[in-house]
C-alpha positions, 0 to 999 in steps of 0.5 A: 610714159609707157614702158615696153616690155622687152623680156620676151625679145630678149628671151627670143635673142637669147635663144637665137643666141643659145641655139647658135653657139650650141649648133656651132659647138655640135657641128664643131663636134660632129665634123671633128669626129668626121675628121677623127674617123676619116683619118683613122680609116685612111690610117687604116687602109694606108696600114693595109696598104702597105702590108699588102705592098710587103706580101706583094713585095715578099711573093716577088722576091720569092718568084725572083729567087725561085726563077733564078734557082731555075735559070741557074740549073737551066745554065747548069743544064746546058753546059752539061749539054753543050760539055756531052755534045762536045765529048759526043763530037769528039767520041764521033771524030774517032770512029772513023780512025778507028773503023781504018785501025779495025780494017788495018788489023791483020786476022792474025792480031787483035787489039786487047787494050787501047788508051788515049791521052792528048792525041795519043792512041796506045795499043797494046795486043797480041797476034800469032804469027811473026808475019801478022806482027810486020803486017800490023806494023805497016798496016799502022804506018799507013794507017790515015790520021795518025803520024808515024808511031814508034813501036813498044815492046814485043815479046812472045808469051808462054802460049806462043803469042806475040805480045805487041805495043805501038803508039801513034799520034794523031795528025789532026788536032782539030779533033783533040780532046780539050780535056 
């Protein structure tokens, strides 16, 4: 009988075998430190990614607060606007009535104080003759765009003068002031 050697065959399939499980395990190896680092890099970018996101977020919130400050000083600034155009308005409303007063005054009396409240115009001024003082005072009753006022006091001062105050009322209120 011959007997056959089998030792090199199973020597051959033993290596087979070796070689085998060792490039499994090693690939095993490698593609969970390939999986290790993917992870660990995508863990890295999603970490960036997010800071990012937060500065972005910050510079947005701070763009947002700083375009609301100037849409705040900008309303601020029109309603001062629109307030000045509205006191310019009335301010130009009374220079007609008081160009007509100016031409109304007698040469002998002049004005030396004029305060307005709530369509009310105060004068207070002196004139030198009583014949300018009954001047003044039809010249007021006639006056366009003030109802018939009432008279103050009138009295002469030391130097001879004639002290006068007379108040009158606006006819128009479109024009009032609002304040």
């Amino acid at each position: 009988m011959r007997t056959a050697n089998l030792l090199p065959w199973r020597q051959q399939q033993k290596r087979h075998c070796l070689r085998f499980w060792g490039l499994l395990f090693t690939g095993s190896l490698l593609l969970t430190l390939v999986l290790w680092t993917a992870l660990r890099a995508s863990s890295s970018l999603q970490t960036d990614v997010y800071a990012h996101r937060q500065a972005s977020d910050l510079a947005l919130r701070q763009a947002l607060e700083q375009r609301q400050t100037q849409w705040a000083a900008r309303v601020v600034q029109r309603q001062q606007r629109q307030r000045w155009a509205r006191q310019k308005a009335s301010t130009e409303a009374w220079q007609a009535e008081l160009i007509a007063l100016a031409h109304a005054l007698p040469e002998q009396a002049w004005l030396a104080q004029l305060r307005f409240k709530q369509s009310t115009l105060s004068l207070h001024g002196y004139a030198t003759t009583l014949p300018a003082l009954a001047a003044l005072e039809t010249a007021l009753r006639q006056l366009p765009g003030f109802g018939p006022g009432t008279p103050g006091e009138m009295r002469q001062d030391a130097q001879g003068r004639w002290e006068f105050s007379w108040t009158l009322t606006r006819k128009e209120q479109a024009y009032a002031d609002p304040s």
